[in-house]
C-alpha positions as CSV (number, residue, x, y, z in Angstrom):
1,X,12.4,7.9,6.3
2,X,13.7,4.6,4.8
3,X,11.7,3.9,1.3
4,X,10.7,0.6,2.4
5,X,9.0,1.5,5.6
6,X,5.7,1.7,5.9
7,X,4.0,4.6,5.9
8,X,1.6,5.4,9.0
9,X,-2.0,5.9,6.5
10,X,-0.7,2.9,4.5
11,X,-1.0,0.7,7.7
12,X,-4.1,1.9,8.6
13,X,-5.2,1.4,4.9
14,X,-4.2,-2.1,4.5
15,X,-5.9,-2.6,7.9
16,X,-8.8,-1.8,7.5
17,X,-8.7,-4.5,3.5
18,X,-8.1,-7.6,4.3
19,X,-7.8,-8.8,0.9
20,X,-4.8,-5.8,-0.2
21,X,-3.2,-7.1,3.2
22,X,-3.2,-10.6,1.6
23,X,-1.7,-9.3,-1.6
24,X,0.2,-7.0,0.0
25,X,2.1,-9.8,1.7
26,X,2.6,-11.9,-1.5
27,X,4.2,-9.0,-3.3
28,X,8.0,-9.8,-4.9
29,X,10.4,-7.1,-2.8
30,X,10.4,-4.9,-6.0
31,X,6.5,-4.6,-6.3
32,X,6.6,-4.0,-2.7
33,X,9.0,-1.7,-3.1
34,X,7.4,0.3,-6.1
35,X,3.8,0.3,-4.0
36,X,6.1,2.2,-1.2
37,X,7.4,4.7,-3.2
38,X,3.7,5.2,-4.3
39,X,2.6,5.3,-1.0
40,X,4.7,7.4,0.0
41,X,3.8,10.2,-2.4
42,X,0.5,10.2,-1.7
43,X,-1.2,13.8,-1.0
44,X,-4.4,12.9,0.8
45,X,-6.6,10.1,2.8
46,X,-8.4,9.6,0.0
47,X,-5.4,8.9,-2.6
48,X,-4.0,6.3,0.1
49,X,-7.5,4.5,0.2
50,X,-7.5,3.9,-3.4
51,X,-3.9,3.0,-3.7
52,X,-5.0,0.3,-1.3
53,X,-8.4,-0.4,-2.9
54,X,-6.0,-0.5,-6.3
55,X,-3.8,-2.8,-4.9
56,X,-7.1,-5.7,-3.6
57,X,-8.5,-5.6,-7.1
58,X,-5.4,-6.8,-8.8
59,X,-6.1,-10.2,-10.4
């Protein structure tokens, strides 16, 4: 699986935020690209909701 694709729980994650979407897609390619790898390694449902939950409260 390439690093920079998007992992199937991530998708979902972002999804159902609107507001980590939005940031999501305002990310430089290298924090997008560090987020991935995070995303990547998450374990569990749970992890992947925060990551995203993470990701909408960054100022």
């Amino acid at each position: 699986m390439d690093q920079n694709e998007l992992p199937l729980g991530f998708s979902f994650a972002l999804g159902q935020n609107p507001e980590a979407m939005q940031r999501f897609t305002v990310l430089t390619t290298e924090e997008r690209s560090a987020l991935l790898q995070k995303a990547h390694n998450v374990a569990s449902k749970a992890e992947m909701r925060q990551l995203v939950q993470d990701l909408s409260n960054r100022a």
